[in-house]
DOMAR-592209 format. One record per residue (C-alpha): x, z, y; residue in three letters. Coordinates in steps of 0.25 Angstrom, whole numbers. Example, Ala and Ser with C-alpha at 12.3 -4.5 7.8 and 13.67 -1.06 7.14 Angstrom:
<node px="49" pz="31" py="-18" resn="ALA"/>
<node px="55" pz="29" py="-4" resn="SER"/>
! end
This chain:
<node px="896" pz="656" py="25" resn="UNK"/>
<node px="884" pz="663" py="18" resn="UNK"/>
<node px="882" pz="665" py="34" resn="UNK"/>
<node px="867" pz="655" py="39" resn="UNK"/>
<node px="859" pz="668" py="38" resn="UNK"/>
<node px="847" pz="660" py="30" resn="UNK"/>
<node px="833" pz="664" py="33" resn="UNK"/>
<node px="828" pz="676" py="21" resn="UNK"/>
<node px="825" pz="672" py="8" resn="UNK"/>
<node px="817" pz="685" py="2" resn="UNK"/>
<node px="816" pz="686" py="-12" resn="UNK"/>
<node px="810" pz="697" py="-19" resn="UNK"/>
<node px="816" pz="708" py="-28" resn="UNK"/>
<node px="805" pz="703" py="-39" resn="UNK"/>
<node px="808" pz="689" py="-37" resn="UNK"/>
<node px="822" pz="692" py="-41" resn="UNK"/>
<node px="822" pz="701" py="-50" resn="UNK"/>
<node px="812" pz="687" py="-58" resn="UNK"/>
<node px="823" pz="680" py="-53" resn="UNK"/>
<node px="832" pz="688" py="-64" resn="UNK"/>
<node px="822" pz="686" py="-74" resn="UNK"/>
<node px="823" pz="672" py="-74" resn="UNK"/>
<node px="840" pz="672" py="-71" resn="UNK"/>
<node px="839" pz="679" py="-87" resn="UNK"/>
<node px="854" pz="685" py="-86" resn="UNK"/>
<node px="855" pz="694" py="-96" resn="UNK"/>
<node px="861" pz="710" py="-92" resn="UNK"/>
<node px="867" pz="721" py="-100" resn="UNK"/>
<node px="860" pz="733" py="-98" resn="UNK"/>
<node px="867" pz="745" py="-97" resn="UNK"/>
<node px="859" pz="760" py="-95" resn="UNK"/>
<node px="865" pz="771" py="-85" resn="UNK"/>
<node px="872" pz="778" py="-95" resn="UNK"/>
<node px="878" pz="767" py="-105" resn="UNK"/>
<node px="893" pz="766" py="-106" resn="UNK"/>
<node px="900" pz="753" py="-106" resn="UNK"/>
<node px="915" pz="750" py="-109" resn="UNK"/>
<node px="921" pz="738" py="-105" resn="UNK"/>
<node px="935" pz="734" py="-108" resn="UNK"/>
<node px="943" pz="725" py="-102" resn="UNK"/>
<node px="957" pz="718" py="-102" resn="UNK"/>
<node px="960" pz="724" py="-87" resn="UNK"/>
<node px="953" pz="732" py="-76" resn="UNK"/>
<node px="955" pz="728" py="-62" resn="UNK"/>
<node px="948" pz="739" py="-56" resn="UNK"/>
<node px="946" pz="733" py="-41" resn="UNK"/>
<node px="957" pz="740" py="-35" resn="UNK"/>
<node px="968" pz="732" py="-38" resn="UNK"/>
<node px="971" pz="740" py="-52" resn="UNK"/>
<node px="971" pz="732" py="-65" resn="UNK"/>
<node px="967" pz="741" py="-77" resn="UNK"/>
<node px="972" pz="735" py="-91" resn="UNK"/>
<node px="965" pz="737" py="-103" resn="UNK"/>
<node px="954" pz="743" py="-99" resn="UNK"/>
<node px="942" pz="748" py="-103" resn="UNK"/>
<node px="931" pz="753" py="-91" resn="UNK"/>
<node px="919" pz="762" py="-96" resn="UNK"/>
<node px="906" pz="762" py="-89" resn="UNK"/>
<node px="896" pz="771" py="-88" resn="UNK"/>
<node px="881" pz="767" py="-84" resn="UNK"/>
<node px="885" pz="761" py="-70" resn="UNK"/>
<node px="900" pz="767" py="-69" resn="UNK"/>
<node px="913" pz="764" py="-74" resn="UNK"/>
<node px="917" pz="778" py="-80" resn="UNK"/>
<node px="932" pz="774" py="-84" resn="UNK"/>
<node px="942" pz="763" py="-83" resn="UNK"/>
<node px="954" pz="763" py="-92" resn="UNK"/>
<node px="963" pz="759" py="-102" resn="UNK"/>
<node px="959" pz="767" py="-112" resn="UNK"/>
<node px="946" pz="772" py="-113" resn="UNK"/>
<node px="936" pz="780" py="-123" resn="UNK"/>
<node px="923" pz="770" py="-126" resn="UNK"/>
<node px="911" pz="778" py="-127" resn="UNK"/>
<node px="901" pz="779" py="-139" resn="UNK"/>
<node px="891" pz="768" py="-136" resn="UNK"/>
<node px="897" pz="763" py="-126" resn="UNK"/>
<node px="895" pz="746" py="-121" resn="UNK"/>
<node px="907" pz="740" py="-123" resn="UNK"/>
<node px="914" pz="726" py="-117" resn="UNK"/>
<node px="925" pz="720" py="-121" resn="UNK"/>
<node px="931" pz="713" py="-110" resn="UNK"/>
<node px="946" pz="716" py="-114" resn="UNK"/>
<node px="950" pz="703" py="-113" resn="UNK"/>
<node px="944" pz="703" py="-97" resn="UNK"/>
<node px="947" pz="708" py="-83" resn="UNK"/>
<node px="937" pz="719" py="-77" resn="UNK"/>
<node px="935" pz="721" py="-65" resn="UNK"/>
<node px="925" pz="728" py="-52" resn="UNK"/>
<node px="912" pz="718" py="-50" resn="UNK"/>
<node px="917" pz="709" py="-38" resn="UNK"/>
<node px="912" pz="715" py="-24" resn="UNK"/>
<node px="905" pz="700" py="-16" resn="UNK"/>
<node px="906" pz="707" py="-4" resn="UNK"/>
<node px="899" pz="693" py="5" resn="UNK"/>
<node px="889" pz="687" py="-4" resn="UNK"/>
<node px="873" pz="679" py="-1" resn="UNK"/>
<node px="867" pz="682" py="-13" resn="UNK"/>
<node px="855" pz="676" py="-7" resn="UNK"/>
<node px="857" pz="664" py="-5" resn="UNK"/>
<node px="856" pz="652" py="-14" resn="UNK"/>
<node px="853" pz="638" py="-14" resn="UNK"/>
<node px="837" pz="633" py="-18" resn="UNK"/>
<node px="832" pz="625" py="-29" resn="UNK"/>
<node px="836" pz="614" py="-21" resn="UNK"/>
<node px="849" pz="616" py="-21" resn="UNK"/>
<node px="850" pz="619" py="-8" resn="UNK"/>
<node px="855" pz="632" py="0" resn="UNK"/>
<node px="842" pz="643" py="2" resn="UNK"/>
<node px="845" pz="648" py="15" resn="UNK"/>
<node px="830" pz="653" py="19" resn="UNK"/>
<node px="823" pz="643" py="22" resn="UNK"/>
<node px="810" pz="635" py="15" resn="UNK"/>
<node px="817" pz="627" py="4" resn="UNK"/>
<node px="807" pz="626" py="-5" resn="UNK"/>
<node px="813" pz="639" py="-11" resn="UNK"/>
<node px="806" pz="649" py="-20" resn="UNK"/>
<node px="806" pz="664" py="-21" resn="UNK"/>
<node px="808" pz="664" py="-34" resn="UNK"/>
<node px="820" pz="653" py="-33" resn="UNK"/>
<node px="828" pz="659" py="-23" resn="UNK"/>
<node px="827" pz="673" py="-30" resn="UNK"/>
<node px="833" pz="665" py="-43" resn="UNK"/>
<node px="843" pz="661" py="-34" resn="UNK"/>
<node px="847" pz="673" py="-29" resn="UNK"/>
<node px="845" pz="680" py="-42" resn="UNK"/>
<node px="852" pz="670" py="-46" resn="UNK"/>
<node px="865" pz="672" py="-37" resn="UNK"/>
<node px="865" pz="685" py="-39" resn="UNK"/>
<node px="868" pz="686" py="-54" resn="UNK"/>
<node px="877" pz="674" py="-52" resn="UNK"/>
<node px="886" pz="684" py="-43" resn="UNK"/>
<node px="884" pz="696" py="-52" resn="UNK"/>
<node px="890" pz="686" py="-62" resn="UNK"/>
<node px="901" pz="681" py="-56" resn="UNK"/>
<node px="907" pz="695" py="-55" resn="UNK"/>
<node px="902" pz="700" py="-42" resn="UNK"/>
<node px="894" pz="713" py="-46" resn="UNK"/>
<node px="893" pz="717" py="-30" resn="UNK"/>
<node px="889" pz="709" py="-18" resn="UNK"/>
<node px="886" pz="711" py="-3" resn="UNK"/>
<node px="875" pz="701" py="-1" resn="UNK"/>
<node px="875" pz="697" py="14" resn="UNK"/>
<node px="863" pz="692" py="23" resn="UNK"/>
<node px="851" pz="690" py="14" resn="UNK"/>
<node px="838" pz="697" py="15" resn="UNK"/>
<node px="836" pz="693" py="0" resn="UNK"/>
<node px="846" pz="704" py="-3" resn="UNK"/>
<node px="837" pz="714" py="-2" resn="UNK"/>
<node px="829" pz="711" py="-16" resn="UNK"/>
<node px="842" pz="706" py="-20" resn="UNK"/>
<node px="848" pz="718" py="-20" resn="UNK"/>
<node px="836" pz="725" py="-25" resn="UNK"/>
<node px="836" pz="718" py="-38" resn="UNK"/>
<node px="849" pz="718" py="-43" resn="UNK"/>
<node px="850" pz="733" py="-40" resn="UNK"/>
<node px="837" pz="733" py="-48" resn="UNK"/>
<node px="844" pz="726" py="-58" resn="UNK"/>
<node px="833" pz="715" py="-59" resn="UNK"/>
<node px="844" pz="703" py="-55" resn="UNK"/>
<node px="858" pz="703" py="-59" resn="UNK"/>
<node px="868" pz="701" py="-48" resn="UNK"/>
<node px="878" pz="710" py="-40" resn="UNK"/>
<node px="877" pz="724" py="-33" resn="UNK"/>
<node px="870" pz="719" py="-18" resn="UNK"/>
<node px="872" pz="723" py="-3" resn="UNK"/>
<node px="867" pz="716" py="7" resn="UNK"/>
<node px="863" pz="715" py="22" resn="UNK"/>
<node px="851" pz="707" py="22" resn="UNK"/>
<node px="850" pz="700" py="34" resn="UNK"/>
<node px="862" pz="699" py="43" resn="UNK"/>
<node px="863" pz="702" py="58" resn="UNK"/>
<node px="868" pz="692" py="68" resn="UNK"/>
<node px="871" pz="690" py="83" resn="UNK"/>
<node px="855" pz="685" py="81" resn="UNK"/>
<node px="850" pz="698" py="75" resn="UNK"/>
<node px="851" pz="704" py="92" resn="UNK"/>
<node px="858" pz="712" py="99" resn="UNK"/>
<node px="865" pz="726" py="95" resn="UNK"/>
<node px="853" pz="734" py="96" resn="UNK"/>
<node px="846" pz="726" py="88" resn="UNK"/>
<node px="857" pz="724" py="79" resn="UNK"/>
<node px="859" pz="738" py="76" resn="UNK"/>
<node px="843" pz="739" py="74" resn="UNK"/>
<node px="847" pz="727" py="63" resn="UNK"/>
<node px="858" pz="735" py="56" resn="UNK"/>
<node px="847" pz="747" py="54" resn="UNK"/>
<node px="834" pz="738" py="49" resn="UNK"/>
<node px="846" pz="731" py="40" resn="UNK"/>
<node px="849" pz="745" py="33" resn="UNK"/>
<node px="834" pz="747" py="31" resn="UNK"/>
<node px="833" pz="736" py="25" resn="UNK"/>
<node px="841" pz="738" py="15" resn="UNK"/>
<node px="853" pz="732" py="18" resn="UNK"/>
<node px="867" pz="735" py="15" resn="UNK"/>
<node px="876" pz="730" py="24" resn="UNK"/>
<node px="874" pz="722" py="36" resn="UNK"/>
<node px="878" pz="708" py="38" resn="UNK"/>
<node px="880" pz="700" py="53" resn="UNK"/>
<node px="885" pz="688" py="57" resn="UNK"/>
<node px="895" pz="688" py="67" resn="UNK"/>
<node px="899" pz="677" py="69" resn="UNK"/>
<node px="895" pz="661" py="67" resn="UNK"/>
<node px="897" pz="656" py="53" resn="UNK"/>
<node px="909" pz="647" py="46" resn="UNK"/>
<node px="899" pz="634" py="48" resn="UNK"/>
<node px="899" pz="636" py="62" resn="UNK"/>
<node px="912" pz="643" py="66" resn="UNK"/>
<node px="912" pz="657" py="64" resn="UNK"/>
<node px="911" pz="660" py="79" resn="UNK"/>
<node px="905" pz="675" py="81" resn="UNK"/>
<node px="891" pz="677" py="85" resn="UNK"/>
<node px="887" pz="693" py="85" resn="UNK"/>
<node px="892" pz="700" py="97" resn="UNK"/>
<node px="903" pz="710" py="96" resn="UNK"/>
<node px="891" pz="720" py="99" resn="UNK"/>
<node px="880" pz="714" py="89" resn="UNK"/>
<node px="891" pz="719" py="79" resn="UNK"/>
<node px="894" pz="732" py="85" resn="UNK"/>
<node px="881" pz="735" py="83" resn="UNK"/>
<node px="877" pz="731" py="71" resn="UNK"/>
<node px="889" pz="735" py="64" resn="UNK"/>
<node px="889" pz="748" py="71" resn="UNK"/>
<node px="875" pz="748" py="65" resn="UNK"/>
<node px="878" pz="745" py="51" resn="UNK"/>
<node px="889" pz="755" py="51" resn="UNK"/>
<node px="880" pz="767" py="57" resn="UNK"/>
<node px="870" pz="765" py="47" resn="UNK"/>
<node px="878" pz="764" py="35" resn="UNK"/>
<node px="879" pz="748" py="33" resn="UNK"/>
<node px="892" pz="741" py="33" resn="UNK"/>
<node px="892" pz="728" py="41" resn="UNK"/>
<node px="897" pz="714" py="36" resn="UNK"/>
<node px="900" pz="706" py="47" resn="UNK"/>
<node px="901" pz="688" py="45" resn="UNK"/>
<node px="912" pz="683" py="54" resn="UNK"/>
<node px="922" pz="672" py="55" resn="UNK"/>
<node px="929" pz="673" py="68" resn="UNK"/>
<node px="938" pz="681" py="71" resn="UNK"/>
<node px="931" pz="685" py="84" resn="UNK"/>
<node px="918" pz="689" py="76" resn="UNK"/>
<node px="927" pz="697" py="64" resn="UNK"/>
<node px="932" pz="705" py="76" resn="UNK"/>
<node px="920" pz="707" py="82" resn="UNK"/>
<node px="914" pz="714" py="69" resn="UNK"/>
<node px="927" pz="721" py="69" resn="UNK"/>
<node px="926" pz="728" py="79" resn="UNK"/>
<node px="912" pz="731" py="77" resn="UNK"/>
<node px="915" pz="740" py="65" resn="UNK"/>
<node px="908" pz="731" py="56" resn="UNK"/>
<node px="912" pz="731" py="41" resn="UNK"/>
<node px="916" pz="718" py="35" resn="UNK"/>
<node px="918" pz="704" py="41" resn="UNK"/>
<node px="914" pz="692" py="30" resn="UNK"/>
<node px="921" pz="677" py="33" resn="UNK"/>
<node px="930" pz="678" py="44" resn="UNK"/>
<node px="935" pz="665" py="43" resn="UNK"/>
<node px="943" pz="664" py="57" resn="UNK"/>
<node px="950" pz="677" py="54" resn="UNK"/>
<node px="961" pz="679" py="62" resn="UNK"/>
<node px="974" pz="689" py="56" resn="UNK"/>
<node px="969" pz="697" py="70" resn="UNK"/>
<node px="954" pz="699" py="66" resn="UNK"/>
<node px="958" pz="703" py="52" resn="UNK"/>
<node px="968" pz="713" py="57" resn="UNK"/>
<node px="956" pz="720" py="64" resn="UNK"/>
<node px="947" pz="719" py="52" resn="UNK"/>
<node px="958" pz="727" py="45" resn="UNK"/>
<node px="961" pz="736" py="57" resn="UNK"/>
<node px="945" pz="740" py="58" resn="UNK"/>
<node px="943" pz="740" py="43" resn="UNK"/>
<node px="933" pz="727" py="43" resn="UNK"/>
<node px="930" pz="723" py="28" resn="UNK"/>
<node px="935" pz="708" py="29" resn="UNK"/>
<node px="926" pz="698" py="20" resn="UNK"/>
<node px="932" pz="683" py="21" resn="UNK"/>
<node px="929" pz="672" py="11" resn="UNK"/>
<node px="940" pz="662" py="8" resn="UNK"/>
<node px="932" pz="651" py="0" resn="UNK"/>
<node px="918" pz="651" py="-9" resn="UNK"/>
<node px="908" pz="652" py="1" resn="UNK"/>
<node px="914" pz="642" py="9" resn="UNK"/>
<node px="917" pz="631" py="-5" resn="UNK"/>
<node px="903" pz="638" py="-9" resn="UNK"/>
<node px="896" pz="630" py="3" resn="UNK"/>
<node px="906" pz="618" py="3" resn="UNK"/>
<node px="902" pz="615" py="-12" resn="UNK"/>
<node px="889" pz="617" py="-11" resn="UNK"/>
<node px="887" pz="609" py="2" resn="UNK"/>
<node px="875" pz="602" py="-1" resn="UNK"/>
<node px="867" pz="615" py="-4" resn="UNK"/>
<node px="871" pz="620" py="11" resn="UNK"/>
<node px="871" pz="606" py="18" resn="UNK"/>
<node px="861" pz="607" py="29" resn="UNK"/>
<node px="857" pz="620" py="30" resn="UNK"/>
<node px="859" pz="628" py="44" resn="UNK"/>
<node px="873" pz="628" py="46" resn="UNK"/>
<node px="877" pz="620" py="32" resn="UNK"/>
<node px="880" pz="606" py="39" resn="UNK"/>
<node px="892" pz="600" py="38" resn="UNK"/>
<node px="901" pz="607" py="51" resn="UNK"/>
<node px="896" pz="619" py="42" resn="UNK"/>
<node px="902" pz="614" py="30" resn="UNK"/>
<node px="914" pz="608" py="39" resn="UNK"/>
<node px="916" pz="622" py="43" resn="UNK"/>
<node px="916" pz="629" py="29" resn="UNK"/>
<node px="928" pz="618" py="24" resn="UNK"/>
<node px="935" pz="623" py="36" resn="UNK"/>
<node px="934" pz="637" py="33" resn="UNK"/>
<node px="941" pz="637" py="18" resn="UNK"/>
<node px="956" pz="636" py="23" resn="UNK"/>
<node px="953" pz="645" py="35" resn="UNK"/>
<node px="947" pz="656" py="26" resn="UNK"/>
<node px="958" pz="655" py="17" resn="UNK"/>
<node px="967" pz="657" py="28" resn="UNK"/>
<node px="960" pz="668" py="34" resn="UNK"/>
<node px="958" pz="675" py="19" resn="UNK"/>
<node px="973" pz="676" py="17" resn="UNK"/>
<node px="974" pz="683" py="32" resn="UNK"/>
<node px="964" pz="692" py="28" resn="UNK"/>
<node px="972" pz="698" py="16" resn="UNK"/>
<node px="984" pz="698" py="23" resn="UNK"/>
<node px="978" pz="706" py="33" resn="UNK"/>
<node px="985" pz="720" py="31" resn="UNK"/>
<node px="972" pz="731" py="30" resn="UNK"/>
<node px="962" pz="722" py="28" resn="UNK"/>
<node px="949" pz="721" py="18" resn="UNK"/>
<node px="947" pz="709" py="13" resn="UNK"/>
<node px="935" pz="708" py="5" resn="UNK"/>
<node px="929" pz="699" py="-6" resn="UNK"/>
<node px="914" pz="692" py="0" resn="UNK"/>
<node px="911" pz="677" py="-4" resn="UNK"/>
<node px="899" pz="675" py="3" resn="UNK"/>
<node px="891" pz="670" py="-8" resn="UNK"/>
<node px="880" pz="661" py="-3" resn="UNK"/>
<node px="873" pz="650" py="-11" resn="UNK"/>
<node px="882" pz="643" py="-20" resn="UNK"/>
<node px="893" pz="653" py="-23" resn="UNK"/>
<node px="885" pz="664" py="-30" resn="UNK"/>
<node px="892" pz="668" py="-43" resn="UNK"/>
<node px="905" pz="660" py="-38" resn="UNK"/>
<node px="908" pz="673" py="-30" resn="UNK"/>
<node px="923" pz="675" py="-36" resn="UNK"/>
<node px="928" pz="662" py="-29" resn="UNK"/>
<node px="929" pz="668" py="-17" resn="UNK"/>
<node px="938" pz="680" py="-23" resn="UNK"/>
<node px="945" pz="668" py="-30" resn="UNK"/>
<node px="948" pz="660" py="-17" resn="UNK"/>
<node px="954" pz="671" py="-10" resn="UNK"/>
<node px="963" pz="672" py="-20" resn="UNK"/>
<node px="968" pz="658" py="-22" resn="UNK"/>
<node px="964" pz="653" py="-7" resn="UNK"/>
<node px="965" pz="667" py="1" resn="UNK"/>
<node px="979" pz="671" py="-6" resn="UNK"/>
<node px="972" pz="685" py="-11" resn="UNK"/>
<node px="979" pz="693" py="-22" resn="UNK"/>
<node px="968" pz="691" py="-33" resn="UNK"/>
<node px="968" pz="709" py="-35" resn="UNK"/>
<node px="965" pz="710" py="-21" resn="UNK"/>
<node px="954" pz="698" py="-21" resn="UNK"/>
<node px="949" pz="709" py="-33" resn="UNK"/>
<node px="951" pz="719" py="-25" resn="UNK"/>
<node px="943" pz="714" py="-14" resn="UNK"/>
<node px="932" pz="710" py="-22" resn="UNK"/>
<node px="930" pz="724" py="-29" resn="UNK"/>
<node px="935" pz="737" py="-21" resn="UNK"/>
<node px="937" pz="731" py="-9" resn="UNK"/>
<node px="923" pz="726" py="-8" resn="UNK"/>
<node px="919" pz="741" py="-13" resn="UNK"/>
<node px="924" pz="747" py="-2" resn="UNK"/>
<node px="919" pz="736" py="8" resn="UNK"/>
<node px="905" pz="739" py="3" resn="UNK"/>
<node px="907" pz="754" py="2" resn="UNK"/>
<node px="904" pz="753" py="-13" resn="UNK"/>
<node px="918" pz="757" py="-16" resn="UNK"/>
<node px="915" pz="768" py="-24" resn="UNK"/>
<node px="905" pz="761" py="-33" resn="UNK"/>
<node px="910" pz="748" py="-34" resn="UNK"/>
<node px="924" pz="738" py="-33" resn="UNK"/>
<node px="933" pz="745" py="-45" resn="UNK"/>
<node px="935" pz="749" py="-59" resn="UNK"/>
<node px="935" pz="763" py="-60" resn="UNK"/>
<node px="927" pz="776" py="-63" resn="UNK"/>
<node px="915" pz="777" py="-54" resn="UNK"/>
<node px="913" pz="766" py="-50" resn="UNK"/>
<node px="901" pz="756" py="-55" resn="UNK"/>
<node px="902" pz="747" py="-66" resn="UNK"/>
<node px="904" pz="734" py="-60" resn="UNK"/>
<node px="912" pz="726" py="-68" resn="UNK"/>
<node px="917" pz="712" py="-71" resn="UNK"/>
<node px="926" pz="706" py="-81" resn="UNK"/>
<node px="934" pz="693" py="-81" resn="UNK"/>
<node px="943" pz="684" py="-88" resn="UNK"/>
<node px="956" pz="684" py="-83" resn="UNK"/>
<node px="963" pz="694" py="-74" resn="UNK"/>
<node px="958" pz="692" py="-59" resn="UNK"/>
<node px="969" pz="700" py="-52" resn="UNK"/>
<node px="979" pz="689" py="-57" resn="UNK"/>
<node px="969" pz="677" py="-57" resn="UNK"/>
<node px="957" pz="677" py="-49" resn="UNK"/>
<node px="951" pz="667" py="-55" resn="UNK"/>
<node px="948" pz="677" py="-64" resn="UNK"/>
<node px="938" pz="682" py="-57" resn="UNK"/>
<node px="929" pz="667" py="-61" resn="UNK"/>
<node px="928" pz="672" py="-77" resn="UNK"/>
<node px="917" pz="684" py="-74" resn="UNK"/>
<node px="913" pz="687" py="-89" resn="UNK"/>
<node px="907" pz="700" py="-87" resn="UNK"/>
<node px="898" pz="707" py="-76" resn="UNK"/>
<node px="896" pz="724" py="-75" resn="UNK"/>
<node px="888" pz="729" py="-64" resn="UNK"/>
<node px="883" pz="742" py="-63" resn="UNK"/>
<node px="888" pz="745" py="-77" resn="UNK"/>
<node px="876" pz="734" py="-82" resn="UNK"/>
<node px="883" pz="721" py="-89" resn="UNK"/>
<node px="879" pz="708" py="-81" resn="UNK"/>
<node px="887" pz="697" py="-88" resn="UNK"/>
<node px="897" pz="698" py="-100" resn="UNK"/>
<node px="903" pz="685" py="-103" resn="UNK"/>
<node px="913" pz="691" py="-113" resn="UNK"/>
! end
């Protein structure tokens, strides 16, 4: 998984925001106070509700009202989607936006490739729109220093892609001991980061085993929650999921040898719970020859990933049948599947048996409120920030749905309108 930890990659904030000079994707601007109305065949506002008929009025950044019947402003920006389905921007809540493969073809993970600044930012610039585009207007970027400027830019407005968090570089059982740890969790806050990742245990390619001391996450989760920071904690065995359980971290990403009794305990201790069922795994099978060769990218590795697809599967359907549980909706992105993001909701709804509202659900309000962004973000409704997308079809009866994006809102500013 997006889990080899590559050597920094830095790119500038003026690299990048070149880099969207030259990307050339055309943006609506809208000012503070403009008022857009945008109507649509149906409304399914995150929560599980589906509005009918309805038109949504934005003001500046906010939506103002949603309803069936609605007064339209004088002047005001109007869309016609009454033919589509809108809904909250989708929530990534495990994505690398980061990383990227090189002009060769080949996977950038850090080292001297031949790659230039300026190539890598296009790349990444690159990824970025592509995941703004694909419907994911929020994203929880995890490991990457690159992040930073990232980050920068797109709140700048000077690159199109989704809201950023991020953890910059990641902790491990490496990073020391838990004095030096907790030391970490601080200079990462000062840093700028959002969230703090570690790696607790081994990855898929080479068994999941945990590696990070019940200590080592005591403290650096005990850390992160004293300042402020949530803590996102990778983990595929169970003994490594109950470990950052107990240690009062916030959210587990993987968890591929779940057991029904670690899953329990994540719902008991109120642990966020973030599995994938499929695309990052087809990500890397499909594009094998990208990978091959590169750290743990060898064929066990790859063996190993094959392996992985049923038993995540399997896993997925325990997780959601787990009573009290929070299933959440990351893909962890990583070169190859940026812009492809949906699959992943789609998998868990043909593959992993999930109702395709709750898969929504997950994506939008849940993730909201895994992020602590639940009163800005994840619904449809007065308040909140206009981050919107529209599609063909009707997701919460075909999921598939979800594939036909047509039109991006984020932040009340237009970003596509296929219509």
């Amino acid at each position: 998984m997006g889990d080899s930890n590559p050597q920094p990659f830095m790119v500038s904030r003026r690299v990048l925001a070149v880099a969207w000079l030259c990307l050339g994707t055309s943006v609506t601007a809208g000012g503070q106070e403009s008022v857009t109305v945008i109507r649509a065949a149906r409304v399914l506002d995150g929560t599980g509700r589906t509005i009918p008929n309805a038109t949504v009025i934005v003001r500046g950044t906010r939506i103002v009202s949603v309803g069936p019947n609605a007064t339209v402003p004088a002047g005001a920006r109007i869309y016609d989607l009454s033919t589509l389905t809108l809904l909250p921007g989708l929530i990534d809540a495990h994505d690398h936006l980061a990383w990227h493969f090189n002009p060769q073809g080949r996977y950038h993970g850090g080292s001297d490739d031949g790659e230039t600044e300026f190539e890598g930012a296009l790349a990444i610039a690159g990824n970025a729109n592509a995941t703004l585009r694909g419907g994911i207007t929020m994203s929880q970027s995890l490991g990457s220093p690159e992040d930073k400027p990232l980050r920068a830019a797109i709140a700048a407005d000077q690159i199109p892609g989704p809201r950023l968090l991020t953890s910059l570089n990641p902790l491990s059982e490496r990073s020391g001991g838990p004095d030096t740890l907790r030391q970490l969790v601080r200079q990462r806050k000062e840093q700028g980061a959002d969230v703090i990742k570690l790696f607790a245990s081994k990855s898929i390619r080479e068994g999941g085993a945990q590696t990070m001391t019940d200590e080592q996450l005591a403290a650096a989760c005990g850390e992160a929650k004293a300042v402020g920071l949530r803590s996102v904690v990778h983990a595929h065995s169970a003994e490594s999921m109950r470990a950052a359980a107990m240690a009062g971290c916030s959210q587990i990403e993987h968890g591929v040898f779940a057991t029904p009794k670690v899953l329990k305990l994540l719902a008991e201790r109120k642990v966020y719970f973030d599995p994938q069922v499929c695309l990052v795994f087809r990500n890397y099978l499909d594009n094998r020859a990208k990978y091959q060769g590169i750290g743990n990218y060898n064929d066990s590795g790859f063996a190993s990933m094959e392996r992985a697809l049923p038993l995540a599967a399997r896993m997925f359907r325990q997780a959601i049948a787990t009573p009290g549980l929070h299933v959440v909706y990351g893909t962890d992105a990583v070169a190859g599947a940026h812009g492809r993001n949906i699959e992943e909701l789609v998998c868990r709804v043909h593959d992993g048996g999930q109702k395709p509202m709750d898969a929504i659900i997950s994506a939008t309000s849940l993730n909201a409120q895994a992020l602590g962004m639940a009163d800005s973000l994840g619904a449809v409704a007065p308040g909140k920030l206009a981050d919107l997308i529209a599609v063909q079809g009707d997701p919460s009866r075909d999921i598939e749905a979800l594939r036909r994006v047509v039109f991006v809102m984020k932040n009340g500013r237009v970003y596509r309108n296929d219509h």
